[in-house]
N, C-alpha and C positions, 0 to 999 in steps of 0.2 A: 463679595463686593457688591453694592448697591449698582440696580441699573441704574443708567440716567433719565429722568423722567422725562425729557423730548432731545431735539438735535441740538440746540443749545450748547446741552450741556455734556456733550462728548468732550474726551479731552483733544485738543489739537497743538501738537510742538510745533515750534513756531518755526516757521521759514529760514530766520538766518539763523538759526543754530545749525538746521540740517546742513546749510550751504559752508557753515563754517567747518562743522564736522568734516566735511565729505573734502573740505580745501586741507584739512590739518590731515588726513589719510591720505591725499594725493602726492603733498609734496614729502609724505613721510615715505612713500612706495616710489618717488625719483629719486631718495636720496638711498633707499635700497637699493635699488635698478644700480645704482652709481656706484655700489659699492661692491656689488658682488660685479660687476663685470672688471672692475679694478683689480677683484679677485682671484679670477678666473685669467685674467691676465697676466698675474705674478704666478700663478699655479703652471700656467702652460708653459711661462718662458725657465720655470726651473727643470723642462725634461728637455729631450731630443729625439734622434731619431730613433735609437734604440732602445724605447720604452713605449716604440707604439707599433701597434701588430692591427692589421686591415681585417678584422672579424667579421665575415658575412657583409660586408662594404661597408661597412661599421668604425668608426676608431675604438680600439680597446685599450685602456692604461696597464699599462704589464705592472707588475708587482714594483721592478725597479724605479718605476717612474710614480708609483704610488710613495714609495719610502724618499724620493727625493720632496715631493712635496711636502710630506709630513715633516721634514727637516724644516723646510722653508717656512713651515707656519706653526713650527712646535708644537706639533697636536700630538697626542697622547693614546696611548692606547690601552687600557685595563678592565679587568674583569673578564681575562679571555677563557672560554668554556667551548671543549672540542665534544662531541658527539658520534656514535658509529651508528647507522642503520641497515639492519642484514633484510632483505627483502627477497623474494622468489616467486617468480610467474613463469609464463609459459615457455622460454626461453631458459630457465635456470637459475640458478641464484647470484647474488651480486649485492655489494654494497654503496653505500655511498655516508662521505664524513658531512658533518653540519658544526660549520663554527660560527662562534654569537660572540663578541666584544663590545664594548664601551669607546668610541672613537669620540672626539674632540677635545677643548683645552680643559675642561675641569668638573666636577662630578653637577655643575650648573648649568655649564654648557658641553652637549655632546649629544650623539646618536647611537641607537643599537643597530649594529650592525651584521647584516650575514651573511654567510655564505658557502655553498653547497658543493661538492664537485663528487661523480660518482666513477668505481670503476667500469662501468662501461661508456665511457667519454672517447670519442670516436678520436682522439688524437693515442692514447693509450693504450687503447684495447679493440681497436681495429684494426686487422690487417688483411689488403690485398681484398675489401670486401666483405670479409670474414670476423665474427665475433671471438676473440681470443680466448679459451679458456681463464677462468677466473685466477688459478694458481700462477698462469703467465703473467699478470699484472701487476706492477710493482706497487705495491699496497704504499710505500713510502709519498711517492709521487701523487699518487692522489688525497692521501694527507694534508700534503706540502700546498695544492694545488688550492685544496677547499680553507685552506689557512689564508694564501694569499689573495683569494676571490674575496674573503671576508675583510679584510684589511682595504683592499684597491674598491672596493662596495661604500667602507665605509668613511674612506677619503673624499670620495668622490661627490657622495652624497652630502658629507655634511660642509664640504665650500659648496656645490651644485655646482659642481662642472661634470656632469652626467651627459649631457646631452650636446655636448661637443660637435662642433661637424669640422672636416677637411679642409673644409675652408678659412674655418679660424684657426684650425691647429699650423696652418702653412701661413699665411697671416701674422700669427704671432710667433710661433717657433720655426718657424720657416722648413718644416717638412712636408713633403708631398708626400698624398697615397702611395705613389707608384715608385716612395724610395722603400716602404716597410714591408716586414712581411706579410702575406695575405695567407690565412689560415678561410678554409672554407667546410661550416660543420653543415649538413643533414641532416635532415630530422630524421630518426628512425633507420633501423638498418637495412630494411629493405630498396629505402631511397637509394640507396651508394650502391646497390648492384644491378649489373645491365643483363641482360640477356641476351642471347646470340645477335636476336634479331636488333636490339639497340644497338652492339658493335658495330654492324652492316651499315645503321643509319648512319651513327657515327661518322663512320669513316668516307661514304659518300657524302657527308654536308661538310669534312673536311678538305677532301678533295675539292667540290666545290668552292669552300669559301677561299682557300688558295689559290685556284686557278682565277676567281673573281680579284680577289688581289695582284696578277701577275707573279706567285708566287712569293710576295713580300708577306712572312710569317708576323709579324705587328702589325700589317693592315691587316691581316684576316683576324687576328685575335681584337682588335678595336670593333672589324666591322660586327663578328659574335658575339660580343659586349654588348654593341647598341642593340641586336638582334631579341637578346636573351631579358633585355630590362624591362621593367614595366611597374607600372601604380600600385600601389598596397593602399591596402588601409589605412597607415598611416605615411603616406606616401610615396616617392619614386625608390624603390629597389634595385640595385646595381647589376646590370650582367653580369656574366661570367665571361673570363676573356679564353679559360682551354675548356674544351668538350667533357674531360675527368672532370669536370666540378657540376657536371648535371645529373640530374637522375634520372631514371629512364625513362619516366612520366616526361621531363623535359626534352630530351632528347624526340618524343614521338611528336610533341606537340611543333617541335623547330624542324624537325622536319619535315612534317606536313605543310608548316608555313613555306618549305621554299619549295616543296618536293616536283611543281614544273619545272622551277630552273633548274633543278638538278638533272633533270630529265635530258632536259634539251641541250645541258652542259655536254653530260654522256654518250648521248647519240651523239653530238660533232665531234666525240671520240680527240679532243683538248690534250695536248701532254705537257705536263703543269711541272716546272723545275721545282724539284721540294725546298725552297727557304732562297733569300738572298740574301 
């Protein structure tokens, strides 16, 4: 391409095509905006209670409440390809399934979809703290599990009701957090076990926060929650409302925050009625 011999002769697109463009992309992204929220509307109100499970203070869509949607919007699901990977590190060996699908209504419209679940999944293969031998794990279950992660992934993703909060799902389906189950995972297995010394702490900042309640076991579990919550990266993080869902890291740092008033509890030698 020739340069242009001075300023002249640059090219310059002209003002209102930009302003026109940029108006025909605006009302084209309200009339999106307008549609997927319509969406996400008729998507929530085809589950209920018993399709949502409180993940890490998270809404999770369970399997069941993914296959009702799919009903509801007759999407599709083909091209499913399951996968095994044997893997071994310094803990032993283990595997985990990888399934890959084709979700939405036609091979024009749709998403690939995945999803991953391995046998050392701390709902399966933890017990009491402890990593279960790999022959104790019902190899079916974490099949079944990476089948329907891939399914409920790729529902979710291709209406974009992904990013759901509590507030909309009571709003629109009218369930509260605190009707579903709360599942609370861990990173790593050393998070989930305490040491003598954490017990100790434990069980002084429950003493504490009970007697700080008068004994009412939901106040003290509310007031731990506010205690335990705090900013992320990508925002506010939910406490924990019982002492079993911290890890000992946590446990040292909640204690420390209150460890005067636990102090000054103990010396006035308090006897705290356990629960009302």
């Amino acid at each position: 391409m020739n340069e242009p011999k001075n300023a002249s002769e640059v090219p310059v697109v002209a003002l209102t095509q930009d302003v026109e463009s940029f108006s025909d992309g605006f009302t084209l992204a309200e009339r999106r905006n307008d549609l997927f929220e319509k969406v996400k509307t008729i998507a929530l109100k085809s589950t209920n209670v018993r399709d949502w499970i409180d993940q890490n203070g998270n809404p999770f869509l369970q399997g069941s409440g993914a296959e009702k949607v799919m009903r509801t919007f007759g999407l599709r699901v083909w091209d499913v390809k399951s996968e095994r990977f044997n893997v071994e590190d310094e803990k032993g060996s283990y595997y985990y399934f990888r399934y890959s699908a084709k979700v939405g209504f036609s091979e024009r419209e749709y998403i690939e979809a995945v999803g991953t679940f391995s046998s050392r999944d701390q709902f399966f293969a933890i017990r009491n703290g402890q990593l279960l031998p790999m022959a104790e794990v019902d190899i079916t279950n974490i099949e079944k599990s990476a089948y329907t992660n891939c399914i409920s992934n790729g529902v979710q993703r291709f209406l974009g009701i992904r990013s759901v909060t509590w507030e909309e799902i009571e709003s629109i389906v009218g369930v509260r957090r605190d009707q579903v189950q709360r599942v609370e995972y861990q990173k790593g297995q050393k998070s989930s076990l305490w040491t003598a010394e954490h017990q100790v702490m434990a069980k002084r900042i429950g003493n504490f926060l009970l007697a700080e309640a008068d004994g009412n076991k939901e106040m003290a579990s509310s007031r731990l929650e506010k205690l335990t919550a705090f900013k992320g990266k990508e925002g506010d993080v939910p406490g924990k409302r019982e002492l079993k869902h911290l890890s000992g890291r946590q446990v040292e740092i909640l204690f420390s925050k209150l460890q005067k008033s636990i102090v000054e509890f103990e010396s006035a030698g308090v006897e705290v009625e356990n629960g009302r």
